[in-house]
C-alpha positions as CSV (number, residue, x, y, z in Angstrom):
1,X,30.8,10.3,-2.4
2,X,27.2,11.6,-1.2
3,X,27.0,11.0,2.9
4,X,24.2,8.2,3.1
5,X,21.9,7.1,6.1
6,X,20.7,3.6,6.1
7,X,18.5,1.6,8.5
8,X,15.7,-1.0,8.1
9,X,11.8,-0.9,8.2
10,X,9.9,-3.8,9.5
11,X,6.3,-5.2,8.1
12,X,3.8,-7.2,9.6
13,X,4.8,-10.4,6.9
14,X,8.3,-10.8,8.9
15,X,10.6,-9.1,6.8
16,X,13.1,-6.7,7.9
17,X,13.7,-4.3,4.7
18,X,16.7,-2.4,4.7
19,X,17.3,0.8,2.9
20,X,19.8,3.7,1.9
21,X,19.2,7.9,1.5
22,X,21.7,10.0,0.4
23,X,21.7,13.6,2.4
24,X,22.1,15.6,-0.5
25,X,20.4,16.6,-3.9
26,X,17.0,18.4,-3.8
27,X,15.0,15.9,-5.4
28,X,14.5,12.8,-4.2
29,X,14.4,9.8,-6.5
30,X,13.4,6.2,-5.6
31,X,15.2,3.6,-7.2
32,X,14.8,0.1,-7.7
33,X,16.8,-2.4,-8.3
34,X,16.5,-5.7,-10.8
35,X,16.0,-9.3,-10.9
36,X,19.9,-10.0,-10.0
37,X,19.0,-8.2,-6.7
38,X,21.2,-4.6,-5.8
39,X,24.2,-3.7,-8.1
40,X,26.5,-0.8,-7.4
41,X,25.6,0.5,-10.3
42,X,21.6,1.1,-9.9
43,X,21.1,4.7,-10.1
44,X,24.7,5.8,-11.3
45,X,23.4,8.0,-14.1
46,X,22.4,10.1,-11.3
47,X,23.6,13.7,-10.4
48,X,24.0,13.3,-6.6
49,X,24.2,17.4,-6.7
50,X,20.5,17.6,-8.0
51,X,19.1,14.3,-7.2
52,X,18.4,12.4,-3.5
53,X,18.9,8.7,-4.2
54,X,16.6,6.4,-2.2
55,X,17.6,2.5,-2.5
56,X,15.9,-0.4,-1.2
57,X,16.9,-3.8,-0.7
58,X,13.8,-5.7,-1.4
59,X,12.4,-8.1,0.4
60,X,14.7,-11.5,0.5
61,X,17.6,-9.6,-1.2
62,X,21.1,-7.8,-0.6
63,X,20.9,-6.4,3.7
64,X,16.7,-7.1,4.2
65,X,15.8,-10.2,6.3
66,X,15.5,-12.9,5.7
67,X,18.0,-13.4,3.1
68,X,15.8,-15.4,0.3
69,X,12.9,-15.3,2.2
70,X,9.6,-15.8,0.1
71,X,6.7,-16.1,2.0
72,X,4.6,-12.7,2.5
73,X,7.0,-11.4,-0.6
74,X,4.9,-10.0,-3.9
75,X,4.6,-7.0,-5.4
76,X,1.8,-5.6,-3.5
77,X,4.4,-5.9,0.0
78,X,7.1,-4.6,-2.1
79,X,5.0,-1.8,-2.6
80,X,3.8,-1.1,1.2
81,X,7.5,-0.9,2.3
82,X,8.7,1.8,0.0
83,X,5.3,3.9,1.0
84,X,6.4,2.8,5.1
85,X,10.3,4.6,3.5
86,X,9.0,7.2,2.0
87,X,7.0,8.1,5.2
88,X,9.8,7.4,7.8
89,X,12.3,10.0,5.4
90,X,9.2,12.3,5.3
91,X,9.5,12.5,1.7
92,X,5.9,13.6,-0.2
93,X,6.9,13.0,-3.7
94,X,9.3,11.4,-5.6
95,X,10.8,10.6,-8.9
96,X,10.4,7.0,-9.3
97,X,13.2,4.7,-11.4
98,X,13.4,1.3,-12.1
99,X,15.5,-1.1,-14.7
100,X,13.9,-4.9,-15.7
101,X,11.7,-6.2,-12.8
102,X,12.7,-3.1,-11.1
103,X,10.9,-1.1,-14.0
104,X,7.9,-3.7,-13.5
105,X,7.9,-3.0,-9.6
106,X,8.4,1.4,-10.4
107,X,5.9,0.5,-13.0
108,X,3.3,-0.8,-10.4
109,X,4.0,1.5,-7.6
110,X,3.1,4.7,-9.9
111,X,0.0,2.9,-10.8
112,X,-0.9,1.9,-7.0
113,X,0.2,5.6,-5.4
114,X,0.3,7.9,-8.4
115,X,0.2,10.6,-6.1
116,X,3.0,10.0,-4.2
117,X,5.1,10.1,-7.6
118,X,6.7,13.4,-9.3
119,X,7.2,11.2,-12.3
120,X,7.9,7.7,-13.4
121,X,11.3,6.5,-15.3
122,X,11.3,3.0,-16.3
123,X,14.1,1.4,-18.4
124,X,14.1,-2.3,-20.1
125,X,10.3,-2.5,-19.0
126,X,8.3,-5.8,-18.6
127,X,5.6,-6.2,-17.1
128,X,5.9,-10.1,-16.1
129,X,2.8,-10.7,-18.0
130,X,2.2,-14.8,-19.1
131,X,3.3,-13.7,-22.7
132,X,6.5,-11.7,-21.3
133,X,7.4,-14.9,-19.4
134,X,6.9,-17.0,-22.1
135,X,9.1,-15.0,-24.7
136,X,11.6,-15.4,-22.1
137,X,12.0,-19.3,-20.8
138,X,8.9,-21.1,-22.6
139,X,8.8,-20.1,-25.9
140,X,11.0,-21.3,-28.2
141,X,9.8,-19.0,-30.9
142,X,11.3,-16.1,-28.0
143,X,14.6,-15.2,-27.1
144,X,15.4,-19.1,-27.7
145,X,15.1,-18.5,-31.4
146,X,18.4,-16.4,-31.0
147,X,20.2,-18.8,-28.4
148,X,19.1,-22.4,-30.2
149,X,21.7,-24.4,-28.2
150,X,21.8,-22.8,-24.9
151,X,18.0,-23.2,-25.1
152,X,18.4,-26.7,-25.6
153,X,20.6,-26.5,-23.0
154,X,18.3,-24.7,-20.3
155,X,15.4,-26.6,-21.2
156,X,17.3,-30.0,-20.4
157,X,18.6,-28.4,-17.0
158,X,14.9,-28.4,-16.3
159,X,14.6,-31.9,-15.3
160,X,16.6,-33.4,-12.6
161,X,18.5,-35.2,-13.9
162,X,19.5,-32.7,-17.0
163,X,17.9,-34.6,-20.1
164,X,19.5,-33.6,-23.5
165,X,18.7,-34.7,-26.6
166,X,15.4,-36.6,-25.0
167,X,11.8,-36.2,-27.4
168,X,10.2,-37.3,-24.5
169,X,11.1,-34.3,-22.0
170,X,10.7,-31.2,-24.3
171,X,7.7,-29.8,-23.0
172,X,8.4,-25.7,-22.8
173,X,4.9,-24.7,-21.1
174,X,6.3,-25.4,-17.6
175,X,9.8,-24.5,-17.7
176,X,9.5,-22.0,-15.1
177,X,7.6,-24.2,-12.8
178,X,9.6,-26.6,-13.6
179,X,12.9,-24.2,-12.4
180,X,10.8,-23.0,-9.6
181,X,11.0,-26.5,-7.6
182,X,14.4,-27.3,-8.9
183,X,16.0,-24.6,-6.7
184,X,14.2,-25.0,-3.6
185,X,15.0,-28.7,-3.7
186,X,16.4,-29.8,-0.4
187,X,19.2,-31.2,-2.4
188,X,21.4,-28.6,-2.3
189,X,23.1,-29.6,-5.2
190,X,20.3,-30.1,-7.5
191,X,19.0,-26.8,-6.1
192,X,22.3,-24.9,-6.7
193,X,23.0,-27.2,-10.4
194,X,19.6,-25.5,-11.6
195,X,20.2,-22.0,-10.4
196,X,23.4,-21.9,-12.0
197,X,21.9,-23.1,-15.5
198,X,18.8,-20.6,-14.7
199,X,21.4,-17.2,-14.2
200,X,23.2,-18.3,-17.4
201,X,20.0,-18.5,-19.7
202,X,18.9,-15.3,-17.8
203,X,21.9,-13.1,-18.9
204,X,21.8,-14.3,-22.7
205,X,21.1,-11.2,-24.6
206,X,21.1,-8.2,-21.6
207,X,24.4,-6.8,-22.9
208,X,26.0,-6.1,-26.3
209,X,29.2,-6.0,-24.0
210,X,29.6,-9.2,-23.4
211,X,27.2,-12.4,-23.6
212,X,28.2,-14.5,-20.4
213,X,26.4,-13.0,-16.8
214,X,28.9,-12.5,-13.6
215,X,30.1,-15.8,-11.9
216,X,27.9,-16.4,-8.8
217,X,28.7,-18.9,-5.8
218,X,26.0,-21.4,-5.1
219,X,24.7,-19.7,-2.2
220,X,24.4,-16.5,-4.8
221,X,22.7,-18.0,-7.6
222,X,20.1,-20.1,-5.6
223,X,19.5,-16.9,-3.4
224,X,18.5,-14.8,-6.9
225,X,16.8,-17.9,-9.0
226,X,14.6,-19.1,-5.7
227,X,13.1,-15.3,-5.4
228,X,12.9,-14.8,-9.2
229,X,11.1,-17.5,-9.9
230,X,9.4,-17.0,-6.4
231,X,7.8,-13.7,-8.7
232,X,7.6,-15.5,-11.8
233,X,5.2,-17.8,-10.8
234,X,2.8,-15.7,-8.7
235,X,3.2,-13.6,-12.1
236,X,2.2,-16.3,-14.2
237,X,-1.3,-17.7,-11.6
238,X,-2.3,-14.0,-11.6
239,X,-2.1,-12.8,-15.0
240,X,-1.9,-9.6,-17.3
241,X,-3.1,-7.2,-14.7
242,X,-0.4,-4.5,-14.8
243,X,-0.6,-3.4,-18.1
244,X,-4.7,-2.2,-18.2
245,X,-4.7,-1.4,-14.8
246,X,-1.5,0.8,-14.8
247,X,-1.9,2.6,-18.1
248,X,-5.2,3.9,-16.9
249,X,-4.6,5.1,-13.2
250,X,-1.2,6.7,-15.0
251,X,-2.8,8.5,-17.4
252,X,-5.8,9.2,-15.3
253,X,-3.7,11.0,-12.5
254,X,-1.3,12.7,-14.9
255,X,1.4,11.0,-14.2
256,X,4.4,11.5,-16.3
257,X,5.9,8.3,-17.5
258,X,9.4,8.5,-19.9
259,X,10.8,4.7,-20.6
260,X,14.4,4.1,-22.2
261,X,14.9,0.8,-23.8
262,X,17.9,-0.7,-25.8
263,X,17.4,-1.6,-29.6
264,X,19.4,-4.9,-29.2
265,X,17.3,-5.7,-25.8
266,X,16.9,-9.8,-25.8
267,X,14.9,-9.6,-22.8
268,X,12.4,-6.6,-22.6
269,X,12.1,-5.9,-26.8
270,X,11.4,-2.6,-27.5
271,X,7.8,-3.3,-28.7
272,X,6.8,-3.7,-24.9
273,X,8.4,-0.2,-24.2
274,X,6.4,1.0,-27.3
275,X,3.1,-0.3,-26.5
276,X,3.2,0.9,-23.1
277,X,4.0,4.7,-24.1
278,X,1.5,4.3,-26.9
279,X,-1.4,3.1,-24.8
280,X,-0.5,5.9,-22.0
281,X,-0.8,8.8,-25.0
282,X,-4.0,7.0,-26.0
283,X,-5.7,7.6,-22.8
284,X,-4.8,11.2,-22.8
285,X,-1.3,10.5,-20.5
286,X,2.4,12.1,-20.6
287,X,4.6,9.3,-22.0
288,X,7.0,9.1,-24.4
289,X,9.5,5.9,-25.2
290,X,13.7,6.7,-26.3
291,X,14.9,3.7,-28.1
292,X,19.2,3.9,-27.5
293,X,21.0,2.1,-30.7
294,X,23.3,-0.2,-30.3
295,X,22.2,-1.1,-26.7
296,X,20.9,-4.3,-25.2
297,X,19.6,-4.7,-22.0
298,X,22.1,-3.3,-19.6
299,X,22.2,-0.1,-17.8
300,X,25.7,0.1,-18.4
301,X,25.8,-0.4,-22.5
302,X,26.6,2.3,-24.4
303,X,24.5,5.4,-24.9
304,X,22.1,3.9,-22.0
305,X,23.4,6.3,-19.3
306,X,22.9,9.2,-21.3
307,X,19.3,8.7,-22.2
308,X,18.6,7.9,-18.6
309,X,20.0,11.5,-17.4
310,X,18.1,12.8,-20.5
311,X,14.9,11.1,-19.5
312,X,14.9,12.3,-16.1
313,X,15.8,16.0,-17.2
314,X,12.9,15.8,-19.0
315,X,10.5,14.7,-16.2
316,X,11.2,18.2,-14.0
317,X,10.9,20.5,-17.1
């Protein structure tokens, strides 16, 4: 097991952000985790002989204070603290990874400091754009069109009390708004009732392993729904700015980009991946996009870790 050092950086917006280094491997590598906050497993494809693993816990999740906490927490804070990291480990480049919102948030930091960035690996990319967000929770035309009764499901847990089966209450264009009070109702019950239903639509389709997400406690589940959907609706008031904005600076600074993405992905399609590589190449950029067969979502599906090692192989040759 690689020796590790951890401590914590503080910002101005009140958060205490902890982090991990491994002491070994010559290249350092940033990694961040997803949406369901830090796994064991982020990073594993990694060869701690080659390859210094860097791992935050963002702000609200896993060791950082506050636990939850969502004021002075977006992606432009997110951001600042792994640029305070970087600077405390006295580390001037380095390979940046990212799976789900982690790709969105590795996606955004090579945009915002291309040049502190030896090359960006990004797998199951969104970009939380209003269209991403709607193929996901609002749009029954989206992932619901694969999961017609859970949807049915999740879009009745959106009202407190759950309404099934009511023609009155099947407006889709504020689900996550919806969700978003829900779990930071003072009730802790109502807030922990919708959390649960939110992590069980959120898993559908991010494995071809299995189809039901890890059981949570209450605490658990409103912890990750309330900082989520914290993201999801800042996302949602500010827009598609990631994906012009991004693709430009990227391509402008030279920034190598490679993006893995399952076949069977419910979550992130594998047009998203696509477009992005596409639109990089078309500015005169260094991306290319591996599409794994018979993978979904997960990092852990088959054939995922090996195109991961691939991809990073081929961002230092």
């Amino acid at each position: 097991m690689a020796k590790l050092c951890s401590q914590f950086v503080t910002s101005a917006g009140g958060h205490s952000v902890y982090f991990e280094a491994e002491h070994e491997g010559e290249i350092p590598v940033l990694v961040f985790h997803g949406g369901w906050g830090p796994l064991e497993h982020d990073g594993a494809f990694l060869d701690p002989q080659r390859y210094r693993k860097v791992y935050i816990h963002q702000r609200g999740w896993g060791k950082s204070i506050p636990a939850g906490g969502v004021e002075n927490n977006d992606v432009e804070s997110v951001l600042k603290d792994c640029e305070d990291v970087r600077k405390v480990l006295n580390i001037d480049k380095w390979i940046v990874v990212g799976g789900s919102t982690g790709a969105m948030l590795a996606f955004a930091y090579g945009s915002e400091y291309p040049g502190s960035c030896l090359g960006v690996l990004l797998r199951g990319l969104w970009l939380l754009s209003p269209s991403d967000l709607d193929f996901n929770y609002q749009d029954p035309k989206g992932k619901a069109y694969f999961y017609p009764q859970e949807w049915e499901q999740f879009l009745a847990s959106s009202f407190s009390p759950p309404k099934p089966d009511n023609p009155d209450c099947q407006d889709t264009s504020q689900v996550v708004s919806r969700y978003g009070l829900l779990v930071s109702d003072k009730d802790r019950s109502v807030a922990a009732a919708a959390a649960q239903a939110w992590l069980r639509w959120d898993c559908l389709g991010s494995s071809v392993l299995k189809t039901d997400g890890p059981a949570v406690s209450d605490d658990v589940a409103i912890l990750t729904a309330k900082i989520g959907l914290h993201l999801y609706r800042e996302a949602l008031r500010r827009g598609d700015y990631l994906f012009a904005r991004g693709t430009r600076n990227m391509a402008e600074k030279g920034t190598v980009v490679r993006l893995v993405t399952g076949r069977h992905d419910m979550l992130c399609p594998p047009a998203w991946a696509h477009k992005v590589a596409r639109q990089i190449r078309q500015l005169g950029g260094d991306a290319s996009c591996t599409i794994v067969e018979g993978a979904a979502h997960s990092e852990l599906d088959p054939g995922m870790m090996d195109a991961m090692k691939s991809a990073i192989t081929d961002l230092k040759e």
